[in-house]
N, C-alpha and C positions, 0 to 999 in steps of 0.2 A: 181170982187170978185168971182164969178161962175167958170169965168176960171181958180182962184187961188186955189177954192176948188176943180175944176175937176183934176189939176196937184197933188194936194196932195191923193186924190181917186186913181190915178193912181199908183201912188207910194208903196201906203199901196199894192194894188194888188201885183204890181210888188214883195215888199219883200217878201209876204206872199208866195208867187210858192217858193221862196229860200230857206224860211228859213227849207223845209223837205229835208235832204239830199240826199235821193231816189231820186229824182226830182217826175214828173207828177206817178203819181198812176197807171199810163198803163202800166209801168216797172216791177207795180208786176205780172203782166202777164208771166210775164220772171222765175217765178216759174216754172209754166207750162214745163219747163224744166224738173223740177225733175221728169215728167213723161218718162224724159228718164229710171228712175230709172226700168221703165215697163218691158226695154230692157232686166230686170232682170229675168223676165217669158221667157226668153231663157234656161235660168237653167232647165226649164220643157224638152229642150232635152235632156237632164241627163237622162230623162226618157228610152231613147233609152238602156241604163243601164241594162232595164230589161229585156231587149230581150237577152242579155249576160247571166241573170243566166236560161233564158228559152232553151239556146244553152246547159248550163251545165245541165240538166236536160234528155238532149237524155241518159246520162249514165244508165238513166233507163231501158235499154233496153237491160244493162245487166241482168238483171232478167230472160234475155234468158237459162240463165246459170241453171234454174232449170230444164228444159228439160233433164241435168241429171238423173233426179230426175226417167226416163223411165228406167234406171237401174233396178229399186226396181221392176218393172216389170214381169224382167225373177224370182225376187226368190217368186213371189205374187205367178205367176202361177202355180207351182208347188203343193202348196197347196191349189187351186182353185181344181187341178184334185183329189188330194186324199182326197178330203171335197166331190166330186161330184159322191164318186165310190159308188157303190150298195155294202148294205150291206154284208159281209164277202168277198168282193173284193179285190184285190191288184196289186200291178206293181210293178215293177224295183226301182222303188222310191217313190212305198207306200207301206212300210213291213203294214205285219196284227199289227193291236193292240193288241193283244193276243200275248204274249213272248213264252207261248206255242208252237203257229201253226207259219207254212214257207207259204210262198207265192208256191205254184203251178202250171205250167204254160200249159194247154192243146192244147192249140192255136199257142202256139211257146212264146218264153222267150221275144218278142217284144209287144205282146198282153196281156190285162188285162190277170191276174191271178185270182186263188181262194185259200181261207187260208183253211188250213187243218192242220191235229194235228201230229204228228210224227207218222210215222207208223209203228214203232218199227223193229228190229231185223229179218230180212230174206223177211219182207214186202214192200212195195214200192207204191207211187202214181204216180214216176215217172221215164224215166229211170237214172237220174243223183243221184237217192238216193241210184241204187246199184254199186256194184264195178266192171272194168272196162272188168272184166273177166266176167261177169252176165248181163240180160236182165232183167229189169222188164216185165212181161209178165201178161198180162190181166188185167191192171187197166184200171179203169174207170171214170175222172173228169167229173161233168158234168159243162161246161164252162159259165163263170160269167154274170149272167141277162139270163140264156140260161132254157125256160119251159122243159126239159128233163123226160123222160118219164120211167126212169128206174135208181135207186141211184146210190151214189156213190160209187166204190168197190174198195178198195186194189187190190194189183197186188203181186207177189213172183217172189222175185230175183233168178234166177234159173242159174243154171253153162250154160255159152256159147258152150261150147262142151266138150265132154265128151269121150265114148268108141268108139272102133272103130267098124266099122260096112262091112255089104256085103250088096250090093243091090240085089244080085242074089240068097245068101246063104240064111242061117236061122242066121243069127246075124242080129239081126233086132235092132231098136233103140227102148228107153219107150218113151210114151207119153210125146207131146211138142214136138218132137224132129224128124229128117228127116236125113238122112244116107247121107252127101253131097258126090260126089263123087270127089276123090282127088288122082287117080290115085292107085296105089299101096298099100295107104292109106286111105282108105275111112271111113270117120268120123263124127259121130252124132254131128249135130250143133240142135240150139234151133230154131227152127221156129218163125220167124219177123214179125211185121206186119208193114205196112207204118206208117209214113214215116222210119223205120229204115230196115236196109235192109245189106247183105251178097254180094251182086253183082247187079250191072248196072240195070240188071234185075226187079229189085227188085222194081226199081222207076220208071218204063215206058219210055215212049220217052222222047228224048232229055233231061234226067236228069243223073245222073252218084251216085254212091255210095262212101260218101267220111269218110275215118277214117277206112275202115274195115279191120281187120287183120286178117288173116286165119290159123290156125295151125292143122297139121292133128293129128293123136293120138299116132303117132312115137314120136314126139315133145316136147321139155319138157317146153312148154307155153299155153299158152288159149288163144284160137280168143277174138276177142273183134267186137261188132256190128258195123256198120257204120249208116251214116244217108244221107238223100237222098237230092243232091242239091235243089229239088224243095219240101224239104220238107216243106214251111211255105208259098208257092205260095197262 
């Protein structure tokens, strides 16, 4: 009887493993697979991705491109110098603010200037204000930011030459004026001072008189002054 009931014990075991179609439960281990699905955090080198838009990114470097921008530079300065000049000063390309006055230049036409007012009709500050046959003679700028100890004065356009004259005779020349001699010709020119000048002479060593034109009193023209190579040394 014991053995009859151990064969039927045996039995029920036996069906019971069958009857789960899985078989044994250690097969659900076999899930544990789907951690392949892990294999999925590969997709994280996708990430490499981003090193691609960090490549596009150097285009930033186009911004070099405002370095242009040092242009605006050369037209900045310009009005950095004529913001920085002393009062009633001026230059070549800082007129006076005054529409009245002209820029005049005692230092040479490359050197700050000073404004001053028109000097009207036979007068002068400077020699380009008279005409080409005339000297302004005896003005006086006094040159810009310069402590000067004696004002400013007009100067008079005065004829370049004029009658003729004898150095030996009694035809003498009027004041201003000196008897140059010109041969057979000899003729009152206007007396120069540096830098403008009548001959070589006039500018010392190593410098030369350039522009000057000489007519004697036979002549039917007017010297005109020159000016001296190293006049703005």
């Amino acid at each position: 009887m014991k053995q009859l009931l151990a064969a039927i014990g045996l039995l029920t075991l036996v069906s019971g493993c069958g009857s789960e179609p899985g078989g044994f439960k250690s097969v659900d281990s076999g899930a544990d697979s789907d951690s392949d699905a892990d294999t999925d955090a590969d997709a994280d080198s996708d990430t490499d991705g981003d090193t691609d838009s960090d490549t596009d990114t150097d285009t930033d470097t186009d911004v070099d491109a405002d370095t242009d921008s040092d242009t605006g530079t050369d037209t900045g300065t310009d009005t950095v110098v004529c913001d920085e000049l002393p009062f009633a000063c001026c230059s070549a390309g800082c007129p006076c603010e005054n529409d009245s006055y002209h820029c005049v230049f005692p230092q040479g036409p490359e050197e700050v200037g000073v404004c001053k007012p028109e000097a009207g009709v036979g007068m002068c500050w400077e020699q380009p204000e008279c005409d080409e046959s005339e000297y302004c003679k005896f003005p006086f700028v006094c040159p810009c930011d310069w402590d000067c100890t004696e004002p400013d004065m007009l100067g008079q356009c005065l004829e370049t030459s004029s009658a003729c004259c004898d150095n030996v005779g009694p035809a003498i020349c009027s004041v201003h004026y000196f008897c140059m001699e010109l041969g057979d010709h000899d003729t009152c020119h206007v007396m120069v001072d540096f830098p403008h000048c009548w001959t070589d002479e006039d500018c010392g060593e190593s410098a030369t008189c350039d522009g000057a034109m000489i007519c004697n009193c036979d002549e039917d023209c007017l010297s005109q002054v020159g000016l001296c190579s190293n006049a703005w040394d």
